[in-house]
C-alpha positions in Angstrom: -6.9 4.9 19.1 -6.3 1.7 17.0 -3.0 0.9 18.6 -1.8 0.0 22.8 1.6 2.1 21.7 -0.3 5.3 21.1 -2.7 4.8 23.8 0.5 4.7 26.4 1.9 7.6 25.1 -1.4 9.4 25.1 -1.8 8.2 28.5 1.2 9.9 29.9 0.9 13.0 28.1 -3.0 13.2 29.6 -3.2 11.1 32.3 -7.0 12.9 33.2 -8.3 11.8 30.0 -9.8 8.2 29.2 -8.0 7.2 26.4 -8.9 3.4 25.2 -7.4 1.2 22.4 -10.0 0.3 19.6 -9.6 -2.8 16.8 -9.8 -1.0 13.3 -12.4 -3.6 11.6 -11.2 -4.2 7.9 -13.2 -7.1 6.7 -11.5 -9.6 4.4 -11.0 -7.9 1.1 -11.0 -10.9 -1.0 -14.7 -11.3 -0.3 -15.8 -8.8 -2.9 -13.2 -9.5 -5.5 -14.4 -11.0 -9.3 -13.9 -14.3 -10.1 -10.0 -14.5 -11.2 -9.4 -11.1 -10.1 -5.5 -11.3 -10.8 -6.7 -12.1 -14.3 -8.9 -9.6 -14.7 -6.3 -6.5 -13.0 -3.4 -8.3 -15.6 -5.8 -8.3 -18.9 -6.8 -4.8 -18.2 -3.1 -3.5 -17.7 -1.4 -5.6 -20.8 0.5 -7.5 -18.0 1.9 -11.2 -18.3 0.3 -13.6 -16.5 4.4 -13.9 -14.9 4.4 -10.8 -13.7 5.6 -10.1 -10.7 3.6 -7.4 -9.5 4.0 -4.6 -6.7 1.7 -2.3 -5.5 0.8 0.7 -3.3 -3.0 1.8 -2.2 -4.6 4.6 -1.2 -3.0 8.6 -2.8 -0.4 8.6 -5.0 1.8 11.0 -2.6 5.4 11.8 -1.6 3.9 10.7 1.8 3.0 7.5 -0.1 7.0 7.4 0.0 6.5 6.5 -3.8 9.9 8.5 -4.5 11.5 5.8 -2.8 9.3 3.4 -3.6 10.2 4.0 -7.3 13.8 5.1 -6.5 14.2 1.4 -5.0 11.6 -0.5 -7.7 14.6 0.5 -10.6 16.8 -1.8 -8.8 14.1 -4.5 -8.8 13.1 -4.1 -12.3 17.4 -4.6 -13.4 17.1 -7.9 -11.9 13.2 -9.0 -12.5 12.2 -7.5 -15.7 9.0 -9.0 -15.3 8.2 -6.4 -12.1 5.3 -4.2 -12.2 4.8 -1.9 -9.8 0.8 -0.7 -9.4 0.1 3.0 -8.0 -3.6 2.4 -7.2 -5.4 5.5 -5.9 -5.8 9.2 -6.8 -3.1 11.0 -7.8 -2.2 14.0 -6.0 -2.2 17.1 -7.7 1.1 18.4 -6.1 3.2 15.2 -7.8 3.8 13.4 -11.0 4.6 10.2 -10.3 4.7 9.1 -13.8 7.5 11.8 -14.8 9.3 10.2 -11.3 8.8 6.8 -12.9 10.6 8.2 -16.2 13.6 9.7 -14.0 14.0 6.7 -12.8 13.5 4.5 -16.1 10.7 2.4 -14.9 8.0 4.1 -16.5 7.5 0.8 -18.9 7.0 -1.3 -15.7 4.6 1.7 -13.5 0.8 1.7 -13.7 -1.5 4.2 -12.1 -4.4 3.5 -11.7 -6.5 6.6 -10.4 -8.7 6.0 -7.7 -11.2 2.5 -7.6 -13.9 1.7 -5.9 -14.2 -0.9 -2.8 -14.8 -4.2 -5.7 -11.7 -2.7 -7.9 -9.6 -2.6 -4.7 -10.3 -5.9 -3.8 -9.3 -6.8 -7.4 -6.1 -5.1 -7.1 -5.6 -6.5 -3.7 -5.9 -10.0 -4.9 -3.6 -9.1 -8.2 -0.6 -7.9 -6.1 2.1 -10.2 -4.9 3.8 -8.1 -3.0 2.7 -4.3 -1.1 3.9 -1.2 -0.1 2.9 0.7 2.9 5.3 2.9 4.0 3.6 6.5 4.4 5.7 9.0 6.3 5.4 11.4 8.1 2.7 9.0 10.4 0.3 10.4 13.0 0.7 7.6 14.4 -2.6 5.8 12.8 -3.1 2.5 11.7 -2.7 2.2 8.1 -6.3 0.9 6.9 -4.4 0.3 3.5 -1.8 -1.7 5.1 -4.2 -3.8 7.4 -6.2 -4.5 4.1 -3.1 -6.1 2.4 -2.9 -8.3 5.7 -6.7 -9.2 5.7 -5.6 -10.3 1.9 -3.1 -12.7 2.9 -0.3 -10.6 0.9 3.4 -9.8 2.4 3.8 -6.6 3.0 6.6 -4.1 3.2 6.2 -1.3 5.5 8.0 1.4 7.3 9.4 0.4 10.6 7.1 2.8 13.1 7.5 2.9 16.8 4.4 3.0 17.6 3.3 -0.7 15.2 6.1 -2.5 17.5 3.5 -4.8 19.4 2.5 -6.2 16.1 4.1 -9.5 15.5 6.8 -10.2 13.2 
């Protein structure tokens, strides 16, 4: 397992099996990113350079938590109209963010971007400010997406998860 919290609990509930805590390798995203990648990800999107832009990685889901993400984001936008929040990944099938976005009245400031490849992520990675990781319902993984963000240098807001509690602060 990629975490010591999970590995207790596991522990306890099997105490005959071997269970062993593992480091989830994500190398530095930045490393395959183009040359002025924020650039690039603002040009392509008809975003100002002053953007302030948000983003969330990996399916475009409800257990993305992007109903609240957008839910929240409209309060952002009333006092930063220069937000822009960036859905990159696949959308699911089962949910329209963008009609979400429109409840909401944020559509103008929501992008999604369908899934990218590994270079494209790293693009987006580099273009965001500030990220979102805050899937629920967890089983109990490590978020690859979130540890990505990190490996990027960006802040990151996530969902408060018992088993993430060793990680620092």
């Amino acid at each position: 397992v990629h975490n010591p919290w999970l590995a207790r609990k596991l522990e306890t509930a099997f105490p005959a099996v071997r269970v062993e805590t593992i480091r989830m390798g994500v190398p530095d995203p930045l490393d395959t990113a183009s040359p002025s990648p924020r650039r690039v990800v603002l040009e392509r999107h008809n975003l100002s350079p002053d953007s302030v832009v948000f983003a969330a990685y990996g399916g475009v889901t409800p257990e993305k938590r992007i109903p609240q993400i957008l839910k929240g984001f409209a309060s952002v936008v009333g006092v930063e109209p220069l937000a822009h929040l960036l859905l990159v990944g696949a959308p699911a099938k089962y949910y329209d963010a963008l009609a979400d976005a429109q409840d909401h009245g944020v559509a103008d400031h929501v992008t999604l971007t369908g899934y990218v490849n590994d270079t494209e992520l790293s693009n987006y990675l580099a273009a965001a400010d500030i990220c979102l990781c805050l899937r629920w319902p967890s089983a109990f993984e490590t978020s690859a997406s979130w540890l990505r963000c990190l490996a990027a240098g960006k802040p990151t807001i996530i969902t408060d998860l018992a088993h993430i509690a060793d990680v620092p602060t």
